[in-house]
C-alpha positions in Angstrom: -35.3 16.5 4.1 -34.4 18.7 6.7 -35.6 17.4 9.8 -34.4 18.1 13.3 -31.2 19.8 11.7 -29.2 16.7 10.7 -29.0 17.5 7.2 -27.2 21.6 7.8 -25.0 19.6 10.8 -24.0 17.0 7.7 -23.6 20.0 5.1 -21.1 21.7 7.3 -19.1 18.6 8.6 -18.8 17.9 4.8 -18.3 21.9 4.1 -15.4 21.3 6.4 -14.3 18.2 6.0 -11.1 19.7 3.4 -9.8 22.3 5.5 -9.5 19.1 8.5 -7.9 17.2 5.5 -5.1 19.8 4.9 -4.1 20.6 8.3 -4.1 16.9 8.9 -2.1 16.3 6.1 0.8 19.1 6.9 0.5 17.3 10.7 1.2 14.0 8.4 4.1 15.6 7.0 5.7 16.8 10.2 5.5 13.5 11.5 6.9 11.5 8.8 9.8 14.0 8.5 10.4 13.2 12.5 10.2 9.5 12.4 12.4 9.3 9.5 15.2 11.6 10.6 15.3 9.8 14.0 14.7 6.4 12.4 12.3 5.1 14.2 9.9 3.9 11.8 10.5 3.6 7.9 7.2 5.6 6.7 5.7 7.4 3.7 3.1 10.0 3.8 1.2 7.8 1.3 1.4 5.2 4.0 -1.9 7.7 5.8 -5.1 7.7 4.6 -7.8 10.0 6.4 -11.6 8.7 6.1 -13.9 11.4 7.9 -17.1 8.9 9.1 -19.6 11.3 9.4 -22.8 9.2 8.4 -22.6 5.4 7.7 -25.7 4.6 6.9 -26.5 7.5 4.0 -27.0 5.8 0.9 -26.4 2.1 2.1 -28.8 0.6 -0.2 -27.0 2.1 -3.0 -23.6 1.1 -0.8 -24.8 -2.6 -0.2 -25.8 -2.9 -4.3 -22.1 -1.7 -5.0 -20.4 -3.9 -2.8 -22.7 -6.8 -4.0 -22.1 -6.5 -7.6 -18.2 -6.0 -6.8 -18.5 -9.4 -4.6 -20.1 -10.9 -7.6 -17.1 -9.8 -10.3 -14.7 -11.3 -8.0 -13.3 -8.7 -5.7 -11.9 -9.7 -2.9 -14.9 -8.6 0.2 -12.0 -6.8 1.6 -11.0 -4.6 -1.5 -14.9 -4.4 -2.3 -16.2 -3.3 1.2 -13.5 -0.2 0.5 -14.3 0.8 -2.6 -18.2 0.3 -2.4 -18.1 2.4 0.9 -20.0 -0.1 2.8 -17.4 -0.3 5.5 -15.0 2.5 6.8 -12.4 -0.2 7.9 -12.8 -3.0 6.1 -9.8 -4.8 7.0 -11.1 -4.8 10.7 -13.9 -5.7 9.8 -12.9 -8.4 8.1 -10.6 -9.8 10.6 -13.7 -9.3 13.2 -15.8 -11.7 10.4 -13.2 -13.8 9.9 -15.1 -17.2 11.1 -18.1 -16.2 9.1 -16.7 -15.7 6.0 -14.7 -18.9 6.0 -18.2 -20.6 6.9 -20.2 -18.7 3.9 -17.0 -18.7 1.5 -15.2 -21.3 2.4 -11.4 -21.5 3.6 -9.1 -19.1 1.0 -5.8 -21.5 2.2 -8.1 -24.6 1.1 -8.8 -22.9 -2.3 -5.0 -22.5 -2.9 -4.1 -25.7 -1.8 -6.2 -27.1 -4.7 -5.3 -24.8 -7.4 -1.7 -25.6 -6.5 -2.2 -29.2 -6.6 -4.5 -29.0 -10.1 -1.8 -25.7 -11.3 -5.2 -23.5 -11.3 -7.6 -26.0 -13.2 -9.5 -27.0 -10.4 -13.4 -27.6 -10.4 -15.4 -26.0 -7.6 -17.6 -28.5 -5.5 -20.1 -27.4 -3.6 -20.8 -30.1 -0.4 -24.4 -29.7 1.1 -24.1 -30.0 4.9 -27.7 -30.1 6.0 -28.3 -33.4 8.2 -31.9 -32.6 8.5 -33.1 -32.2 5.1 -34.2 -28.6 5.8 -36.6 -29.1 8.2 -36.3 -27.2 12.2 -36.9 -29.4 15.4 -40.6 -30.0 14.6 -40.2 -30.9 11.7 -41.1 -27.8 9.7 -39.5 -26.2 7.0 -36.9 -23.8 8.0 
């Protein structure tokens, strides 16, 4: 739908959005070629990636399904959050959740420690911490 003319403004950022990629990527070039010859960093151009955010809510349903499904094979949230698009830098992202996902997934250095002392045959146990049986201050069910 075209309303208040978001959707022509979106259609010619993403019209566009190649020709930025190209000059950015011969800028790339320049610099890499600069930083090595001086030898001041030890770069490759494959070592830049260029996301243009434009709109990071379009299609987040169909984002948040993607990431969900990829969470659910396995995938490491980090490695899931970039390839379902949910997240245009995940690995900030993650490092900001940090705390949270150790409380909802439970400490990754905890995991290894197990497998290592079981060589990968461990059994995962899941410990209920609710001291009040599910119920809020007055007694209700949360």
């Amino acid at each position: 739908m075209a309303r208040d003319g978001w959707y022509q403004a979106d259609c010619a950022a993403r019209n566009c959005g190649d020709l930025f990629k190209e000059s950015n990527k011969q800028f790339d070039r320049i610099l890499v070629k600069i930083l090595q010859q001086r030898g001041l960093l030890d770069i490759d151009l494959n070592d830049f990636e260029l996301n243009l955010v434009r709109n990071e809510t379009a299609n987040i349903q169909s984002k948040a399904q993607a990431f969900n499904t990829m969470l659910a094979s396995g995938l490491h949230p980090e490695l899931a959050a970039y390839k379902s698009g949910i997240s245009n830098d995940p690995v900030a992202d993650m490092k900001m959740s940090d705390k949270y996902l150790k409380m909802v997934w439970g400490n990754p250095d905890q995991v290894d420690e197990v497998e290592q002392q079981t060589n990968g045959q461990g059994e995962a146990e899941i410990i209920e911490r609710d001291s009040d049986n599910g119920e809020d201050e007055t007694g209700g069910s949360v």
